[in-house]
N, C-alpha and C positions, 0 to 999 in steps of 0.2 A: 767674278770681277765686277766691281761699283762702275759707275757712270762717273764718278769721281766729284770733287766739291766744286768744281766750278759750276758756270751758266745752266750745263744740261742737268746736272745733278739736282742745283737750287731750284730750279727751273721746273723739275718733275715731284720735287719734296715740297714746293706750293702749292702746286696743284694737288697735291696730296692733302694737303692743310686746307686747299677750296674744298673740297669731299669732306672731310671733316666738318666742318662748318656747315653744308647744305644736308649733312646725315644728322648732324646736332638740332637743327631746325626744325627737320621732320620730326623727327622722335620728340622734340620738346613740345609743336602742336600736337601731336599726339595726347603728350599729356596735359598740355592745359586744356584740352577738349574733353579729354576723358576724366584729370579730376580737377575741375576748377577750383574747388575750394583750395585746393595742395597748391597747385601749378599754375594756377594764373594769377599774375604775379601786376601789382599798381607799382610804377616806378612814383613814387611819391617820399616825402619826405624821411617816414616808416623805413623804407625801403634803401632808402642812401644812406641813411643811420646804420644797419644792418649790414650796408658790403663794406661800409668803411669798416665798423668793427671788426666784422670777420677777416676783411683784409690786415689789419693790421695783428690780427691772431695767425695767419697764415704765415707772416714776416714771421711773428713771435717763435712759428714751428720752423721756416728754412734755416735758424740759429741753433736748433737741436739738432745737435748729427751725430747719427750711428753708425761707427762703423761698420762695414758691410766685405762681403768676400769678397770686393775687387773697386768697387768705391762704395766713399761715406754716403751715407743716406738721410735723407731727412724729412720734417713732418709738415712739411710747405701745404700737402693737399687736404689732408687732414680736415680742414675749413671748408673746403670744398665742399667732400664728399657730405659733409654734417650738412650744410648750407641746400645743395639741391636735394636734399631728402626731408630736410624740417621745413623751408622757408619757401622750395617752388626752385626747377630746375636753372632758371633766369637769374636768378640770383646765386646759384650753387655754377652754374656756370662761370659768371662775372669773379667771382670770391679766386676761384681753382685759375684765371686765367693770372689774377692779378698776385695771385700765392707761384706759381709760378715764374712770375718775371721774375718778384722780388729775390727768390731762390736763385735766377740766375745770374740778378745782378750783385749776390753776396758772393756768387763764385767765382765774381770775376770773368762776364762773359764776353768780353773783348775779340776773343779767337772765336769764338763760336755764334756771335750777334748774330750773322742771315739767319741763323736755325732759330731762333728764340722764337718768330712768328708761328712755325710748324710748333713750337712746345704749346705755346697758349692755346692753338685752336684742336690741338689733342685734350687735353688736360678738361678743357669746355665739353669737347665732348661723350670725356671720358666719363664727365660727376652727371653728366644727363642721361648716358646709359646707366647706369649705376641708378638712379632715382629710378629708372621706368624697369629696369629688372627687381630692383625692390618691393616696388608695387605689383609685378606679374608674377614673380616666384620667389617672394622672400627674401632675407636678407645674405643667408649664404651664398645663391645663387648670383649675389648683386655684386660681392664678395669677390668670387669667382670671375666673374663678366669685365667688372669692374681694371680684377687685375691684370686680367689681358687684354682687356682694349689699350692702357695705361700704358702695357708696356710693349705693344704691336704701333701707337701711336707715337711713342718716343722712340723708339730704337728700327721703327720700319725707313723714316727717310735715311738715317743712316747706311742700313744692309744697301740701301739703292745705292747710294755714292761711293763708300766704301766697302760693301762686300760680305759674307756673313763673318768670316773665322775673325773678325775684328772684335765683332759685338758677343760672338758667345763669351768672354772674361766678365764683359758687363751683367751681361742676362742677369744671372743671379741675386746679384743687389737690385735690381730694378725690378723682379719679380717681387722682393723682401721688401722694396719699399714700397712698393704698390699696394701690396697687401694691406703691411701696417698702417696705412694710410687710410685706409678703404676699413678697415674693421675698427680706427679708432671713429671716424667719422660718424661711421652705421648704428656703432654701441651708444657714444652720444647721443644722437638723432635717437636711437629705441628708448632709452631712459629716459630722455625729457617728454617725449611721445605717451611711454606708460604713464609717466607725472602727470602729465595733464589729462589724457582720461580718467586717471582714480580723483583727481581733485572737482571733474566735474559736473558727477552727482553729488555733491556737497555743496558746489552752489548753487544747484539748481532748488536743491532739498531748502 
């Protein structure tokens, strides 16, 4: 039995989303300490160029929807996950929060607006686990990490308020989209990543 959607429910699913947010911190100094060059990130002009774009490619993905075993699915994070593993997890943060609204606001989130705050600060810091397990074990494992945090961070305030047997019809679409999400982001980020190391002993040459 949930705590239900009012006051206590909201009230424990923010607090949920504050821990979110203070575990997205740590782990992102983490990684700008450990790789500066990746992760630390100049909010400068570069840089606002970069989340507007990618934000507006995130829109681009909450418009693609796949159907899924119990809802449609879609490619809103996609931008994300590419975003904090090519450009530094601050910006792959920022991108996945802002791919996220837009997703919500195409769904018409009217019924569901208190929750949208717990979506963004999951999603934040779902693309920054995701970059720091990339960098510690690889991109499967990131894969893997990625798509349970994803979907522990969206579907956990729920099971509080409303209860498990609600969310298992969900589960499966939100495992599938989490994935594809996470593997189109990773594959991106690895290809242009190969690109630019082969292209740059050649201009060094």
């Amino acid at each position: 039995m949930g705590l239900g959607q009012g006051a206590l429910g909201l009230g424990v699913s923010y607090l949920l989303a504050v821990g979110y947010l203070v575990l997205m911190w740590v782990i992102g100094r983490h990684l700008s300490a450990r790789y500066p060059d990746e992760h630390r990130v100049r909010w400068d002009t570069r840089t606002i160029a970069r989340v507007t774009i990618l934000a507006a490619v995130s829109g681009a993905g909450a418009m693609i929807k796949v159907p899924g075993p119990a809802t449609t699915i879609a490619l809103d994070a996609a931008a994300g996950y590419f975003a904090a593993v090519f450009f530094g997890w601050q910006v792959g943060a920022t991108v996945a929060a802002i791919g996220c609204f837009i997703a919500n606001a195409l769904g018409g989130f009217a019924s569901w607006l208190p929750m949208v705050p717990v979506y963004l600060a999951g999603m934040a810091l779902t693309v920054t686990l995701t970059a720091f397990m990339a960098k510690r074990a690889g991109v499967v494992a990131a894969v893997i990490v990625g798509t349970i945090a994803n979907t522990v961070t969206c579907l956990g305030p729920w099971v509080i308020m409303i209860g498990l047997p609600l969310m298992i019809a969900i589960l499966p679409s939100q495992v599938i989209g989490s994935a594809a999400n996470a593997v189109i982001g990773l594959a991106v980020a690895g290809v242009l990543r190969t690109a630019q190391h082969r292209k740059r002993p050649e201009s060094v040459a």
